[in-house]
N, C-alpha and C positions, 0 to 999 in steps of 0.2 A: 396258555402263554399270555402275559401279559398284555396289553394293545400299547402303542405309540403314544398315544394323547397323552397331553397332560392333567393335572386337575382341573385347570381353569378351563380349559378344552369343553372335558368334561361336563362342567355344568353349563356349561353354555348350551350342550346338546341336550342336559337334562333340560334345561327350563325353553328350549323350542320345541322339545319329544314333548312334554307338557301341555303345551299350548296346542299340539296336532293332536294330541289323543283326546285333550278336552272339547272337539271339535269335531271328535270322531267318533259315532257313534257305536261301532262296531266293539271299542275299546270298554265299555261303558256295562252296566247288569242294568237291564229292564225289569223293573217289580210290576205285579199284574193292577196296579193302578195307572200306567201306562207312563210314570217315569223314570228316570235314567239313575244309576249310584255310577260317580266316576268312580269306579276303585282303581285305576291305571294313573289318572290322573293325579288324584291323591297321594297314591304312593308314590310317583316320581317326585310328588311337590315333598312329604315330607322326609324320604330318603335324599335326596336332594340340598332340604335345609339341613338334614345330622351331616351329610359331606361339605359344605360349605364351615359350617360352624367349627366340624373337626380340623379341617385345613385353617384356617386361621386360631386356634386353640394352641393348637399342637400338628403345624404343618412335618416334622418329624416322627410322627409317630408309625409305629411297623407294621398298624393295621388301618393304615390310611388307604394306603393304595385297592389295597383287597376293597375296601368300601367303595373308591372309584371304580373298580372293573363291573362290581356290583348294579351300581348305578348306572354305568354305561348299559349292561345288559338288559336293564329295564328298558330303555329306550328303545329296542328290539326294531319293528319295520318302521319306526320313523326315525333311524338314524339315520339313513345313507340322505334325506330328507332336510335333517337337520345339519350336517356337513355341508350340504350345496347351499343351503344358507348363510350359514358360517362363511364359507368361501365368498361368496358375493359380497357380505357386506364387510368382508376384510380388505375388500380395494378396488378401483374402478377400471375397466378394461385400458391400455392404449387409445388413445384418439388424434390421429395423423391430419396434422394439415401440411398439404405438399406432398412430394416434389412440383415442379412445375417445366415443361417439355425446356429444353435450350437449344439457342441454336448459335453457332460459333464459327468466327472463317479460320481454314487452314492454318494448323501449327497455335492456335485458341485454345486456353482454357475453358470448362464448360464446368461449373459445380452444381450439384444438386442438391437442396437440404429441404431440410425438415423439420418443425416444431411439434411437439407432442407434451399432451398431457392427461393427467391420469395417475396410480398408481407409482411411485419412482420403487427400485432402479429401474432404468431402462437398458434395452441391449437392442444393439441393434446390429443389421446384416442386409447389406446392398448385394442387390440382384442383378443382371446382365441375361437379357432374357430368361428371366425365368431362373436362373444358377447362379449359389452365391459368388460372390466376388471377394476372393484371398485378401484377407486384412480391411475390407469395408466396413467396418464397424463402430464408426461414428455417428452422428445426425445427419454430416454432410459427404458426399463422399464429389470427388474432382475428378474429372477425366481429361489430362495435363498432354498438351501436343495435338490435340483430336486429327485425325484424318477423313479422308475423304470416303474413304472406306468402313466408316465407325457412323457413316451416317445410316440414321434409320434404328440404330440398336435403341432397345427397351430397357429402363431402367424402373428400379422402385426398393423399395425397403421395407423388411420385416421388422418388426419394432416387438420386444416379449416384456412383460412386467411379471410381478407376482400373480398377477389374476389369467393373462393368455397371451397368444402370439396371434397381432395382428397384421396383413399386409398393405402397404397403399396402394394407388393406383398407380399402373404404368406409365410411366411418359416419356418422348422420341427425345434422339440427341439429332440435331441437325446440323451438318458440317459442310458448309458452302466453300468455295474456291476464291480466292483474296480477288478481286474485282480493282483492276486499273487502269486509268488511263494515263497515255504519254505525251509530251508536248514540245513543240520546239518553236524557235523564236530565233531569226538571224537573218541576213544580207543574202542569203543563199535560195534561189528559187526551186525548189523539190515539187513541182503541179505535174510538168511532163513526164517525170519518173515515175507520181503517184498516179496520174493517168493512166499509165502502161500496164501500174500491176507490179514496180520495182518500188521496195521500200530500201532506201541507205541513208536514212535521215538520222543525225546524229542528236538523239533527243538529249534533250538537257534534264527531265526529271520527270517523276510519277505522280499520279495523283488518285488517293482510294475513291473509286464511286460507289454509288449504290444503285441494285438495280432498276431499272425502270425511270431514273429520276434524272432531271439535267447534270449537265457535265458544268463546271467552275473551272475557269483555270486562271491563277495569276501569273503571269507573264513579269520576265523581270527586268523588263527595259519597260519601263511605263512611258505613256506619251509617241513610243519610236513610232517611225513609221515602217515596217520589217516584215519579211513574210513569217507566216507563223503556218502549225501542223498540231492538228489534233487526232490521234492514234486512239481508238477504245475498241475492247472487243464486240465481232460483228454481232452477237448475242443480244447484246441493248438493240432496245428499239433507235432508229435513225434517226441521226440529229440533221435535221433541215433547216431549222431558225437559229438566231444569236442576238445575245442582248449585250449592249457595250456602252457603257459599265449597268451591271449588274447593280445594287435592285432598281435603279431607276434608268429611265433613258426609253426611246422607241426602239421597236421590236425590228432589225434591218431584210427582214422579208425571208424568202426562202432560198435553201442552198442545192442548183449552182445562182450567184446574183453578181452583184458587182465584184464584191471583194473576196467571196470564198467559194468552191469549189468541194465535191465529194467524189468517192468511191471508195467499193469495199472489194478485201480479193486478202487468200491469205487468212482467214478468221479474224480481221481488222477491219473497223471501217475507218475512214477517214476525212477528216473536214480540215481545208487547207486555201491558205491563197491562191487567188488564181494567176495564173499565168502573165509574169509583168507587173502585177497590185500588189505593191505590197498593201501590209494591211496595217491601216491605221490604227493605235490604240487610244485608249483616254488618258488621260493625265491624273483621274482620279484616284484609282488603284491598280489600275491595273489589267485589271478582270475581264475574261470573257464567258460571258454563262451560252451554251453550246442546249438549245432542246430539241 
């Protein structure tokens, strides 16, 4: 039965089967003057050039082929040899840079991609611990909404060329919880109720923190003189100092002091006028940075 290869195939495995039997001794007649006749060699080089010469003469003719199967047979145990050659220098594996771990708050988009090169086409296939993921099949793949529940999963991507199927490395999706704090600013004294452990402050608006880091707030009666209420979760470390206005100005000590006051109760802590003061703002912007 005939073989698959084509001519050109063919000689490409001829003139590699060549160059390993010319190389191998085993292939070779020893005359008792201790050197070598390729006869292997030889005969692939010049059956070899009559199949080469006949494909291009008369690539049509009805006893071409029979001459390539011929030839291939010559090639005998350094074909499977000469094939893994052929393969390799026909194209260069996948080479993955990326993905890279993400981390995203509540109801966040999160994408992950990847540049590759090497060998084209590419195919690719995103992973979810370990198991492909239905219709992942780009460079990049999005994980739209993320929850809190989704944090910790493993992500990465098989990437296949004509030469193999490679994988990248794994990396985390992390899915933190929207981080806020709340503020109020009005004629109305809220210390006694927040002393007790009773919150009914009717905040006027939010603001995103991050964790670990001061709290900013712009107040929007600048200049007043008004009690004010800052609400964040008890989770941050405790804000005991305040700087008014932010970034310059002296640092007005630690809280409880003149003008503000604290406690936590509820999963909130709280920094708030104290009882009677209201509390002065700047006129510059505004702003009170809360550390």
């Amino acid at each position: 039965m005939p073989s698959q290869f084509t001519i050109n195939q063919i000689l490409q495995f001829q003139e590699i089967s060549q160059y390993l039997a010319s190389n191998d001794k085993s292939s070779m007649m020893q005359l008792q003057s201790g050197s070598y006749i390729g006869n292997l060699p030889q005969l692939l080089y010049m059956e070899g050039t009559l199949l080469q010469n006949m494909n291009s003469l008369n690539p049509a003719s009805s006893t071409l082929r029979g001459m390539a199967e011929y030839v291939l047979s010559l090639c005998g145990k350094y074909l499977a040899q000469a094939q893994n050659i052929v393969a390799n220098l026909a194209g260069v594996r996948p080479v993955i840079v990326g993905p890279t771990s993400q981390s995203v708050s509540v109801g966040g988009n999160a994408t992950f991609s990847v540049s590759v090169t090497g060998t084209v086409p590419y195919f690719f296939q995103w992973l979810l611990n370990g198991s492909p993921i239905l219709g992942a099949t780009s460079s990049s793949y999005t994980v739209a909404n993320a929850q809190l529940s989704q944090t910790g999963n493993l992500y990465s991507v098989q990437v296949t060329n004509p030469v193999t199927t490679v994988t990248s490395n794994q990396v985390t999706l992390t899915v933190t919880a929207n981080l806020q704090a709340f503020y109020y600013q009005g004629n109305v004294d809220y210390s006694a109720l927040l002393l007790s452990g009773v919150d009914t402050v009717p905040y006027l608006g939010s603001v995103n923190i991050t964790t670990g880091q001061p709290i900013t707030i712009t107040y929007p009666n600048i200049g007043a003189d008004e009690y004010t209420v800052l609400k964040y979760p008890a989770t941050e470390p405790t804000k005991t100092s305040y700087l008014n206005p932010p970034p310059s100005g002296p640092d007005q000590g630690s809280i409880p002091s003149i003008a503000l006051e604290g406690n936590t109760f509820g999963g909130w802590s709280y920094v708030f006028s104290r009882g009677g003061n209201p509390f002065g703002l700047n006129s510059v912007n505004g702003q009170v940075r809360y550390s």
